[in-house]
C-alpha positions in Angstrom: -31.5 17.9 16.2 -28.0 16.5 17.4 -27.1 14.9 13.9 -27.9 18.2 12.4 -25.9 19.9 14.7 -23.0 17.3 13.9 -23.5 17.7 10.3 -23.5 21.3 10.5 -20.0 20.9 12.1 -18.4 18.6 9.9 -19.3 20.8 6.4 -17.7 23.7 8.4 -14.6 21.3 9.5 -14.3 20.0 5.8 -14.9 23.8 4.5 -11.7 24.7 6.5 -9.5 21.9 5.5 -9.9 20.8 2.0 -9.0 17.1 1.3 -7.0 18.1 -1.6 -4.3 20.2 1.0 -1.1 17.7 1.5 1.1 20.9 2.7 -0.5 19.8 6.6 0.8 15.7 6.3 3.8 14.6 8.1 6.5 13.0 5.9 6.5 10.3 8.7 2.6 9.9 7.9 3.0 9.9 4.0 5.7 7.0 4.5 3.6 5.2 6.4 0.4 5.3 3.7 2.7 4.7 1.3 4.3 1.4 2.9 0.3 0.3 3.8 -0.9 1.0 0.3 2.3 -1.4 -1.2 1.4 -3.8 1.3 -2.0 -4.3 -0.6 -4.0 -2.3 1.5 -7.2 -0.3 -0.2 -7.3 3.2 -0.1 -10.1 3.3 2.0 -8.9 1.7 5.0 -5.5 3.4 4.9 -7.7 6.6 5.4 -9.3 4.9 8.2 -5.8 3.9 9.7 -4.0 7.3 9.4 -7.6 9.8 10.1 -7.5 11.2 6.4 -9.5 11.6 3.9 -9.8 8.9 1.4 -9.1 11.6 -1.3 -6.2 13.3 0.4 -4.8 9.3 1.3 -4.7 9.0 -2.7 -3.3 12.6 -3.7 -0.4 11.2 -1.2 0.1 8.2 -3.4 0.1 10.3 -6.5 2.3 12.5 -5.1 4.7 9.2 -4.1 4.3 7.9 -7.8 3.2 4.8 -6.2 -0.7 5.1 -7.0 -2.1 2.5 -9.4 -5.5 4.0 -9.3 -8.5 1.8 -10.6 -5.6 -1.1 -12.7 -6.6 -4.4 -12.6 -2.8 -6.0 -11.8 -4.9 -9.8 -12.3 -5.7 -10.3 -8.5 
């Protein structure tokens, strides 16, 4: 009954604030996923590291021209 309580919450959280919504991200915390995701960091774990999204993390990188999305760069 708890997780479904929990779950219940987090669709109503994730209703409210859309991953795709930058307007709400510091320019301190975009600079920041920025300099992890040059320093070879995955996307994933930068969302982990700054509490976003994993979607939002990479419409930041977009947004920064920096993303590289799915490229194999030969590592």
């Amino acid at each position: 009954m708890t997780s479904l309580i929990l779950m219940n919450s987090e669709i109503s959280l994730m209703m409210q604030y859309p991953a795709s919504s930058i307007k709400g991200v510091s320019q301190e915390k975009k600079q920041i996923v920025k300099n992890l995701y040059l320093s070879n960091i995955a996307e994933e774990f930068i969302a982990m590291q700054v509490d976003l999204e994993i979607p939002l993390v990479i419409n930041i990188l977009k947004e920064l021209d920096v993303y590289k999305g799915g490229q194999d760069d030969g590592k």
